[in-house]
C-alpha positions in Angstrom: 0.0 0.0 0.0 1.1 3.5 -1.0 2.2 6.2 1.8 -0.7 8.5 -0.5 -3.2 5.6 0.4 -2.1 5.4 3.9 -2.7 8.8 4.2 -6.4 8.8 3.0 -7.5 6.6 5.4 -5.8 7.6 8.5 -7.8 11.2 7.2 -11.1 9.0 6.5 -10.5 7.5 9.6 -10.2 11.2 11.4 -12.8 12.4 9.1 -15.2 9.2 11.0 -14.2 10.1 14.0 -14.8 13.4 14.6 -18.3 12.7 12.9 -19.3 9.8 15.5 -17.9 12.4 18.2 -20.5 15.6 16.9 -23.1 13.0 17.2 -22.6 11.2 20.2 -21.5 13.2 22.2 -24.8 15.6 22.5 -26.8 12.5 22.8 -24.8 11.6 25.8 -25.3 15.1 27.7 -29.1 14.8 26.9 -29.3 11.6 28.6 -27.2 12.7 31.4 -29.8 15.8 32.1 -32.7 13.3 31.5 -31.3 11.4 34.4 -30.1 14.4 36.6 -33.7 15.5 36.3 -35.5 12.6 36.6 -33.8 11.0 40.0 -34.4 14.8 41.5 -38.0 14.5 40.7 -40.4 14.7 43.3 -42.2 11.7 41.9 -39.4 9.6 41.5 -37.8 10.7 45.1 -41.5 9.6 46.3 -41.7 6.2 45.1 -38.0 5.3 46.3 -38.9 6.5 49.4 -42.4 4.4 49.9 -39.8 1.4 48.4 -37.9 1.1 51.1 -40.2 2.1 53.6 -42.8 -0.7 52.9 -40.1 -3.6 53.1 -40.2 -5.9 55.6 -38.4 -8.2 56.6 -36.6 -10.2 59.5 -34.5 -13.2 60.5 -31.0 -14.7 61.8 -27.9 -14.1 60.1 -26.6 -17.7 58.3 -23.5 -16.1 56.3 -21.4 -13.9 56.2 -20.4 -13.7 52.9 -16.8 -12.4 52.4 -16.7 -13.2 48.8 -19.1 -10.9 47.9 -17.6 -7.4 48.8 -18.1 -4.4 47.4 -15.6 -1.6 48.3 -17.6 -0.5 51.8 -20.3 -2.8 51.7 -20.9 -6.7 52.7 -23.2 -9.1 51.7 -24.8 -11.1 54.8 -27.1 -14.2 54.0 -30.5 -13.7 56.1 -31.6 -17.3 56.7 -30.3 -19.1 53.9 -32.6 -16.8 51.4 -32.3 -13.4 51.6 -28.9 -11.6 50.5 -28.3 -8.5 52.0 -25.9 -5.5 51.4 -24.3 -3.5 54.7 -22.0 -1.3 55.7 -18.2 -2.5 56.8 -18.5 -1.3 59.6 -21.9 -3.3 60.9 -20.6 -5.9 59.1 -17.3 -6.2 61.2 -19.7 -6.5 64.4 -22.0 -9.4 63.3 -22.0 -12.9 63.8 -23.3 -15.8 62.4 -26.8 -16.1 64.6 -27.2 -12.7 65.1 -31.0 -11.8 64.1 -32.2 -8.2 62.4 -35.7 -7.1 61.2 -37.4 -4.2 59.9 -40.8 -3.2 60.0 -43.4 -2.2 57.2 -43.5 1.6 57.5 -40.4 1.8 58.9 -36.9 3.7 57.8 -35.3 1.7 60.4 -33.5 -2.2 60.6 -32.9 -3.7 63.7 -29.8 -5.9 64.0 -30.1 -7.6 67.3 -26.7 -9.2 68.5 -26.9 -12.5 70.4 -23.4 -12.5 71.8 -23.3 -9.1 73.6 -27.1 -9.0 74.3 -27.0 -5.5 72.3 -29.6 -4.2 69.5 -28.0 -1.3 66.8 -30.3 0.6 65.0 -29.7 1.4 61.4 -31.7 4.0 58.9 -32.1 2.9 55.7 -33.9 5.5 54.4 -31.8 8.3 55.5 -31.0 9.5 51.8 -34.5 9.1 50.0 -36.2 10.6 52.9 -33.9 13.7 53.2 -34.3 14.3 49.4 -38.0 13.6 49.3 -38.8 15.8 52.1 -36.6 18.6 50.4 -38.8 18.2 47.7 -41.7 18.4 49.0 -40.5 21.7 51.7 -39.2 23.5 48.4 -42.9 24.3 47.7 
């Protein structure tokens, strides 16, 4: 192949490029303020916020699943069904045994620690709940 050759389609290739770029990138920033918007709606803050608070749930902890980390979460198996994400540092204090539930209409789990007879409360609504009630206060 010819260096004159060689140069036409390495400026094709540019040419293609910079073409895909023009297009994609504006399609990109339109989706990214479709989402900004979106997860800021008052709506969409709503119905994440009734999500988690009509959850319920409760058992004993059968694992404790160290395979399954995920930078400053853990996963903990709630009697041999249920896997559940938590934070390092409740993770570090559980035991295999230990029991935690959480109540419909409820921001709040309950993790209830068999060895030292101790019960920690944790809000797992804390984010959706501040946003929502933003939301609703910017009126």
């Amino acid at each position: 192949m010819s260096t004159e050759n060689k140069d036409k389609l390495e400026q094709q290739d540019k040419t293609i490029r910079k073409s895909l770029a023009m297009v994609f990138i504006p399609i990109f920033l339109v989706l990214i303020s479709i989402s900004i918007f979106q997860n800021n709606s008052k709506t969409y803050l709503e119905k994440q916020y009734k999500k988690i608070r009509n959850k319920a749930y409760a058992g004993k902890v059968t694992n404790l699943l160290p395979d399954n980390n995920n930078g400053r979460s853990r996963a903990i198996l709630i009697d041999d069904k249920l896997e559940k994400k938590i934070p390092f540092s409740l993770y570090k204090k559980l035991t295999i045994g230990d029991s935690l539930y959480k109540e419909m209409d409820s921001d709040f789990e309950y993790y209830i620690l068999k060895a030292k007879g101790d019960t920690i409360k944790r809000d797992v609504n804390d984010f959706y709940r501040k946003k929502y009630f933003d939301q609703l206060n910017e009126k």
